[in-house]
N, C-alpha and C positions, 0 to 999 in steps of 0.2 A: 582398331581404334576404340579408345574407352571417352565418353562424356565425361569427363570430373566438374562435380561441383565443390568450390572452393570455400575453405573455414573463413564464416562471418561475412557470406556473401550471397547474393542472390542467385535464384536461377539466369538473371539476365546475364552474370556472367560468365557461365560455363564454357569450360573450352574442349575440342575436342584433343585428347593426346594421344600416343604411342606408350604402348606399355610401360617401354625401354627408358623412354623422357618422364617415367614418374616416379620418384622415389619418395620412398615413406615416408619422408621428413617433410615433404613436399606440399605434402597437400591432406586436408579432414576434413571430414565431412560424412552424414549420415549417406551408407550407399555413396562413396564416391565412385566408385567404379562398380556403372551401370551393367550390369551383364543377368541373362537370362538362362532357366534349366534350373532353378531352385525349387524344393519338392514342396509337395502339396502341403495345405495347413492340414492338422490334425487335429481332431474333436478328442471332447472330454470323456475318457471314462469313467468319470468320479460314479461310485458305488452307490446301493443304496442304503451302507451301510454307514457310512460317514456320520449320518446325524449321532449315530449311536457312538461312535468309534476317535470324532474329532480331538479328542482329547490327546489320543495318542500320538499324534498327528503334530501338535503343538511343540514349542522351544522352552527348554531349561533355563532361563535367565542367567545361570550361574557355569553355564557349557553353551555360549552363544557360537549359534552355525555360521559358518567361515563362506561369507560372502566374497565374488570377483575379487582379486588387488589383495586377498588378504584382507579385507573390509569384515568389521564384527561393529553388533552392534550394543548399548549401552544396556543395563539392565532394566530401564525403566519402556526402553525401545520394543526391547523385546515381550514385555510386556503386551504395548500397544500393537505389534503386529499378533500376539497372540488374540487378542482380545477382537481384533479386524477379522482374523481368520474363522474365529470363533463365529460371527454374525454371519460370514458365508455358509458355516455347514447349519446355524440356526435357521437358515434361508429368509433374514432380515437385511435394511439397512442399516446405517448405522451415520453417526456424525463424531467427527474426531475434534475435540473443541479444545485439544491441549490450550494454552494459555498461549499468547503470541510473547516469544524468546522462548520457547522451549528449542534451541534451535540450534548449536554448534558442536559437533563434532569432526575432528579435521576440518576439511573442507566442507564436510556434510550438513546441509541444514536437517533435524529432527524429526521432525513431523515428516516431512518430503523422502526421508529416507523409510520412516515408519512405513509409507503407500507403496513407498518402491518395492523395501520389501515382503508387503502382502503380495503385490502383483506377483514377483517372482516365486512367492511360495505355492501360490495356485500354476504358474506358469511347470515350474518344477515339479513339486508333490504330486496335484490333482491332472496332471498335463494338459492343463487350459492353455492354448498358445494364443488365446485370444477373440476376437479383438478386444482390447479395451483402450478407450477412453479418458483422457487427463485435460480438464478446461481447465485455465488457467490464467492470471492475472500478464499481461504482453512485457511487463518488468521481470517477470521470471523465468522467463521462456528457457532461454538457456543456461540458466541455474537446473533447471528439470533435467535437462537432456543431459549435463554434465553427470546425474544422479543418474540416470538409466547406466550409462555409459561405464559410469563407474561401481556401479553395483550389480550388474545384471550383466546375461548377454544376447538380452531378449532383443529383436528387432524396431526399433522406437525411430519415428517418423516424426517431427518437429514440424506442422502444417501451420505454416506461417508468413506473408507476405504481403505487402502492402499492396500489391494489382493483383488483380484477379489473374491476367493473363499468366501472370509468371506462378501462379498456384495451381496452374491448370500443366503447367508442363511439372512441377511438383508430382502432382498426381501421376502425371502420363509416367516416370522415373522411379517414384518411390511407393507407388501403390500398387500398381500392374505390373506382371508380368509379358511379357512380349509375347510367349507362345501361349496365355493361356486368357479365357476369358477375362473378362472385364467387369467380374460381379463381385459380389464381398466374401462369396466363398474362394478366393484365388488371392488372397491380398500377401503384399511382401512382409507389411509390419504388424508387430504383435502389440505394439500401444501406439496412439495417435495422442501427441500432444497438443495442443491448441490453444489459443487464448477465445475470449467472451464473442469478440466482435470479428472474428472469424469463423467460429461458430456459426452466426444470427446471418454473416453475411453469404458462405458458402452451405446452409444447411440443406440445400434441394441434392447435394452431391453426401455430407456428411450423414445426413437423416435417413439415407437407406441404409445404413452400415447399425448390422442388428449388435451390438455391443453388447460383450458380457459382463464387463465392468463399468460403471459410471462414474468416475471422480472428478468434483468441482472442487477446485480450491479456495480458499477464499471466499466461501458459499454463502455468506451473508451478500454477496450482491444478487441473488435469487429472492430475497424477501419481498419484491415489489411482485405481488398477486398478477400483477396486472403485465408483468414486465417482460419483453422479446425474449430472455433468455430463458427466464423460467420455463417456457412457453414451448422453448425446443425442446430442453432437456426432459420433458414429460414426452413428448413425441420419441426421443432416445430412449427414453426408459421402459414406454408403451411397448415399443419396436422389440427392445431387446426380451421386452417379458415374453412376447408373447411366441419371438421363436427361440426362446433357448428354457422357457420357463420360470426364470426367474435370472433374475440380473440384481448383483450388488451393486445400489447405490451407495456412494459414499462422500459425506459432505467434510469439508475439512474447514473449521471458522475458529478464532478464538473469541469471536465477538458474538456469539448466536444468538443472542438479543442486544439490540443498542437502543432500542425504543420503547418496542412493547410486545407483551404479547403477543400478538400478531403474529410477528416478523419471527417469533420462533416457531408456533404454529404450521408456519407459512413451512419451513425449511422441517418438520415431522411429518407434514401432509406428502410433501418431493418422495421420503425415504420410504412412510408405509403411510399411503393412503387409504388403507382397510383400516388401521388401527387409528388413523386421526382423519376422519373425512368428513368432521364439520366445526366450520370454525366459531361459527354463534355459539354453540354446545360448550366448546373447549372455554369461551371468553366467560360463559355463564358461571361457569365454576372459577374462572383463575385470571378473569380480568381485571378485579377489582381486588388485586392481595391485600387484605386486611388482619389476615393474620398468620399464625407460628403455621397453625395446623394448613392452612391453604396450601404452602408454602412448601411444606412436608407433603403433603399429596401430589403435588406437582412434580416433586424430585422423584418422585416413587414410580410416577406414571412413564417419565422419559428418561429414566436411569437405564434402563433396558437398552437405549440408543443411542446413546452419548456419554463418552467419555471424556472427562474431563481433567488435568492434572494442573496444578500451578508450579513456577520455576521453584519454590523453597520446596515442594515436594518431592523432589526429584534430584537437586543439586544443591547441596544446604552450604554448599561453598561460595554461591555465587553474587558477587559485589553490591553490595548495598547502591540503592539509586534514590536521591536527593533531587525533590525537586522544590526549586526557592520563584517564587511568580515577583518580577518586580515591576513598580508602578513607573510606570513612564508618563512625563508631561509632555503636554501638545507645546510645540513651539505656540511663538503667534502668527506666525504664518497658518501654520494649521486652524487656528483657532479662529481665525478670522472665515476661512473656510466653510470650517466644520460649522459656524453659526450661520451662513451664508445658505449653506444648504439646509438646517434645519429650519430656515424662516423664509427659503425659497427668494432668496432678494436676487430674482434672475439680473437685476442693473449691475449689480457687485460681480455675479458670476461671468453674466455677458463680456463683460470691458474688456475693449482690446481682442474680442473674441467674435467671431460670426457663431450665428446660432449653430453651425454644423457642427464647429468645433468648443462649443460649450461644456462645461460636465451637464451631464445628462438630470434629473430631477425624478424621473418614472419611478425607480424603484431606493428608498432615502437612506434605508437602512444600509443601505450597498455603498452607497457612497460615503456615507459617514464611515464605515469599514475602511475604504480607501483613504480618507482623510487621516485615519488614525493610523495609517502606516504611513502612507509618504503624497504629502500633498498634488506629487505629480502623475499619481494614476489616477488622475481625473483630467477630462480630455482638454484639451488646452492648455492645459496650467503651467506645466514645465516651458512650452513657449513663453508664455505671458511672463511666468518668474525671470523667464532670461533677461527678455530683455530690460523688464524693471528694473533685477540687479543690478545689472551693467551699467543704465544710467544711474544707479542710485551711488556704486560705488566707484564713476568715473567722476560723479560729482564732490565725492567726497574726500577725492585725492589718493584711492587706496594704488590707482593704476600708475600713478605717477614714480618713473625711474624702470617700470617696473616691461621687461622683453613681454610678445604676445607668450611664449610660452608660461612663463611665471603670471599673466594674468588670467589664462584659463586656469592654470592650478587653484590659483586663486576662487576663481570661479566656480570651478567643479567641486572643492572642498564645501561650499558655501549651498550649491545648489543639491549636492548629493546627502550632505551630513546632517549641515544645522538648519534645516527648514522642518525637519523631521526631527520627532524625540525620541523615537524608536535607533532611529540611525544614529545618533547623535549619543545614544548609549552603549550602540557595538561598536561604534567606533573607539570607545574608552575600553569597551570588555573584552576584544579579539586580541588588542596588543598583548593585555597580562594574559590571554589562556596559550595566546603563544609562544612567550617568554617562560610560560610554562610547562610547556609540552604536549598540550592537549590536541587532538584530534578531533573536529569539531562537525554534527551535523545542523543543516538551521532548514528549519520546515517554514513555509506558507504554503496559503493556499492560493495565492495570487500568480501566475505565473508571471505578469508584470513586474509584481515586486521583486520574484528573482530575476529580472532582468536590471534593475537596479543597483541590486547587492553584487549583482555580478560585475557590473559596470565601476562599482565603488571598489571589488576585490581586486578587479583591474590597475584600479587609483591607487589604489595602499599596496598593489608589489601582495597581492592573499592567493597563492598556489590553490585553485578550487577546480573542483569537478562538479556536473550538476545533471540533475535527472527529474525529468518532467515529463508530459504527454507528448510532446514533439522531437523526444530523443528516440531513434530509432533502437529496437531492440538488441541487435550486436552492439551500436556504442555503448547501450545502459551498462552492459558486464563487464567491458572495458574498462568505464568509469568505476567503477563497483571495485574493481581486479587491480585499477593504479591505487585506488585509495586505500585498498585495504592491507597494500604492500609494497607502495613506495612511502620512504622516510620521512620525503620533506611535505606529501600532501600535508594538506590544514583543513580545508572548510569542503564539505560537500553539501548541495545546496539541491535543497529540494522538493516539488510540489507534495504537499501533505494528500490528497488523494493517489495520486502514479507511485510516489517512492515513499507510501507509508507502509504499503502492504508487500511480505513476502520475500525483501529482500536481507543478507543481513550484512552488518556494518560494523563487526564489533571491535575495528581497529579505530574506532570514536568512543572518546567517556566522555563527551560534551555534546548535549543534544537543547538545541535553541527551537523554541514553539513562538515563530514571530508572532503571530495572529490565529486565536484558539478558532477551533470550530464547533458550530452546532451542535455537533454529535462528540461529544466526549470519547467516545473510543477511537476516532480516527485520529486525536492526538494519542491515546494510550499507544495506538498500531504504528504511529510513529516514531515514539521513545523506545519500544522496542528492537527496532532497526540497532539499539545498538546494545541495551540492557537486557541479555539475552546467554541463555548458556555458551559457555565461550569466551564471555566477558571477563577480562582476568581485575579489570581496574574500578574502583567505585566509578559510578556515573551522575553527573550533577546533570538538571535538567531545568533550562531557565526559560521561564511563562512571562512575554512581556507583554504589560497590559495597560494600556491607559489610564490614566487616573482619571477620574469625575467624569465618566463618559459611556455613550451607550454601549462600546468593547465590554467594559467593568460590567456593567450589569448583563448583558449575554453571557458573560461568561459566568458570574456568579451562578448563572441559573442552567447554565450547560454542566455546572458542575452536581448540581442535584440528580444527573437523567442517571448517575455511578450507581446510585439505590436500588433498585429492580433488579438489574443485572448480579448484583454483590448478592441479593437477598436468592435471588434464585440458582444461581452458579456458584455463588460462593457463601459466605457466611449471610443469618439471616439479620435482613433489616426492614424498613418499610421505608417506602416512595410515596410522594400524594401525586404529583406530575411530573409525567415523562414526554410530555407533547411540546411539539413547538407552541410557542406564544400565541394566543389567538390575536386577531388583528386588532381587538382595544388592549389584551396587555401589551402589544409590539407597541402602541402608540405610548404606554404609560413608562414602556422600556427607554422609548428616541424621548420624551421627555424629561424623562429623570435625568437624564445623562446631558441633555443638550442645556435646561437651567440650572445643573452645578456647576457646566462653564460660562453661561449667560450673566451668569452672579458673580464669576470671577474675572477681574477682568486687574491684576495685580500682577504683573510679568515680573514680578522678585524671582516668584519661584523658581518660574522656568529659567530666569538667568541663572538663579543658582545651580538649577540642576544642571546644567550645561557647563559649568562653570567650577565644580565637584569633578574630584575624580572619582575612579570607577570604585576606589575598596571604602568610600565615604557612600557611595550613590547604595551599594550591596551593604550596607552598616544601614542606612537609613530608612530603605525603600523596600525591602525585602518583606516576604511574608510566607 
């Protein structure tokens, strides 16, 4: 009898089968059929001649080695695994900061296949079978494993699952051997894949496993000094240094700085803590860029450990990406709102409301956020609007003649659309990108508000897929796999955190940013999802932003933090601030914004805008 674990399912459901009753077609999965008497790992004989010799060692970019499937890689690929390979026999770490969209070939995301195959070249060449190590973002999970799978024929363990119990029989199947101890010197797999918060949460089993490779993906989530993961991964990297000697760390980010200093610091200190072990020192010199030459020293100091390439570097083919920000007006429903919470008139908010079910007041600037997407993510509201409406337009005769079916339509168009001025403009702009052809992605960060959009794609007959923190990881590639390859998909809908990073989308040239964030590159990590190698079609990219409101000015000023980054990764410029607002400018912020609509109180506009089609609204409003 064989245990088979079943493709896109848990250990809960494995079944026990008969050889006979399993056929190929049948069933995948890593290790589907559990069986034991597989030979011992074997350790590295790597020379100690290598440092001298690594060169010979390396790939011809122009005679690229013939990977599993017939798989080869591009010439700038090859590059990048030579240059990874290079920092192993240098016995450094290193950080791979290609640009986010360096990223399609075939099926193969870029950078992802870049790490695959460095691993396999050590795997192969140097006969490291391991262990190594791949953290990774839980939206990618199976995008990785697809990439072992199909590039290697290294042995890769996908440690992953939402109960602990069912990760513990994981182990007992895909990590041990039956006949042989239970230590890390006996393990079945040659890479262990994992996301962040399986990591943090199984690291007392994870943390003794002395790793010779370390890869983080997505390694800008290590920048909090202070933060659980960083925290293991030094305990990993400690571990591994100290029985194998040295261990390739390897960070993989296109954003290695979104803030400041710091936070790159933070992520050279992870790879070589002898050569950056103080961070006051480092800030001394290159906290305060004021100039060409700072600038230049800085590149000089961490050029050694990062590489970096942008998409025109590499593929001077690849579709032009347009992005047009347009101004959207508050309804007055919103607007009545939005001054409600900026003057705290808890009578206006209260009505019709118990305090439980109140919008909340604690944190202002949140709420006004919420206001300026859709007046019903604030708590009560969408009750209270109901039933106002309903008496207001049972009074006014709109229900008269009219079935209950045709007066909820009524209703739902009224409550979903036009209460919103955000809404109330996609609903003018999806019809033409449809009638267009376009394939559309639409980012928040609200996961509310895609529960909105999704409710309204419902309404309007909008073919949509969606991926957020509460979609489980086999459905996220699902979703991922119909939209990238059935015809009539349309809108894929997505939290700007879970589905900005990692994944890619490039069967989309319309990427919508409902509501900007703070940090300017987790929209950039988002528009790339689709504007990305691979992408055969221009890409428009549309920023919809309040007009006269505290959105408008966060974003203005989220727009400045692009300076640091450009000056230090990329071309040189200067930054004055890169910080969040301190808390008198956040007050001069919710002020500015809250009396340019105080002052307005002339509802022309907004009827016009509502009242305007979409290729007058895009002629008028566009910037």
């Amino acid at each position: 009898m064989y245990l088979v674990k079943w493709a896109g399912l848990g250990y809960e459901f494995c079944t026990w089968e008969t050889k006979d009753d399993i056929g190929s077609s049948d069933y995948a999965a890593t290790n589907a059929l559990v069986t034991a008497g597989e030979s011992k790992r074997k350790g590295s004989k790597q020379s100690k001649e290598a440092l001298m010799e690594f060169r010979d060692k390396l790939y011809d970019p122009t005679e690229p080695h013939p990977y599993k499937n017939g798989n080869k890689l591009r010439d700038y690929q090859v590059e990048g695994v030579n240059w990874l390979a290079s920092t192993f026999y240098k016995k450094q770490g290193c950080i791979l900061a290609d640009e986010m969209g360096l990223g399609k070939v075939s099926i193969f995301g870029s950078t992802t296949v870049q790490i695959v195959s460095y691993l396999e070249h050590l795997h192969r060449v140097e006969k490291i079978t391991g262990p190594f190590l791949v953290v990774v973002p839980l939206s990618t999970v199976e995008h990785w494993r697809r990439e072992f799978e199909g590039w290697t024929d290294m042995v890769t363990c996908v440690y992953h699952d939402r109960q602990r119990q069912w990760r513990d029989v994981l182990r007992e199947y895909e990590w041990y051997y039956e006949d042989k101890p239970r230590s890390p010197e006996f393990l079945k797999f040659s890479v262990l894949v994992t996301t962040y918060d399986t990591l943090i949460g199984d690291f007392d089993v994870i943390g003794q496993i002395p790793f010779r490779v370390a890869v983080v993906d997505e390694a800008h989530r290590l920048r909090n000094q202070k933060g659980k993961l960083l925290e293991c991964m030094k305990e990993i990297s400690a571990k591994g240094t100290i029985q194998h000697g040295y261990q390739s760390r390897v960070l993989m980010s296109g954003t290695p700085l979104q803030n400041d200093l710091s936070e790159l610091w933070t992520l050279l200190n992870f790879i070589e803590p002898f050569k950056f072990p103080d961070l006051d020192n480092f800030l001394y010199h290159y906290g305060n860029m004021r100039s060409r030459e700072q600038v230049e020293s800085l590149q000089a100091q961490i050029s050694p450990f990062m590489l970096r390439r942008v998409k025109e570097d590499v593929a001077k083919d690849i579709p032009a990406k347009e992005e047009t920000v347009i101004d959207v007006e508050l309804t007055s429903v919103q607007k009545q709102y939005y001054r409600a919470i900026f003057e705290r008139n808890h009578a206006f908010l209260n009505m019709g409301n118990s305090r439980v079910t109140a919008p909340k007041l604690m944190n202002i600037q949140m709420e006004l956020r919420k206001v300026c997407n859709h007046p019903c993510l604030l708590d009560g509201v969408e009750h209270r609007e109901q039933e106002r409406v309903f008496k207001e337009f049972l009074e006014e005769g709109k229900f008269d003649g009219k079935s209950p079916e045709e007066q909820q339509y009524i209703m739902n168009e009224h409550l979903q659309v036009q209460t919103s001025g955000k809404m109330v403009l996609l609903d003018k702009l999806l019809p033409k990108l449809r009638r267009e052809g376009h394939k559309i992605l639409i980012f928040s960060q609200m996961v509310k508000m895609l529960d909105l959009i999704s409710e309204y794609c419902e309404f309007r007959n909008f073919p949509h897929e969606r991926l957020d923190g509460r979609v489980r990881g086999a459905d996220r590639q699902k979703s991922i796999d119909r939209f990238n390859t059935e015809e009539n998909a349309f809108l894929f809908l997505l939290s700007t955190r879970a589905g900005g990073v990692g994944i890619n989308l490039t069967a989309a040239d319309v990427c919508i940013i409902f509501d900007s964030d703070w940090n300017p590159q987790n929209d950039v990590q988002a528009q790339a999802r689709c504007h990305r190698i691979g992408q055969t079609k221009d890409v428009r990219i549309y920023r919809l932003v309040t007009s006269r409101s505290f959105e408008e000015e966060m974003f203005d000023r989220a727009s400045k933090k692009l300076g640091l980054e450009q000056a230090v990764l990329g071309t040189f410029g200067q930054d004055e601030d890169d910080d969040k607002p301190t808390n008198k400018e956040m007050e001069q912020l919710l002020k500015k914004g809250a009396y340019a609509l105080l002052a307005d109180d002339n509802d022309e506009i907004v009827k016009q805008f509502c009242a305007d089609d979409i290729d007058t609204i895009l002629a008028k409003r566009t910037r």
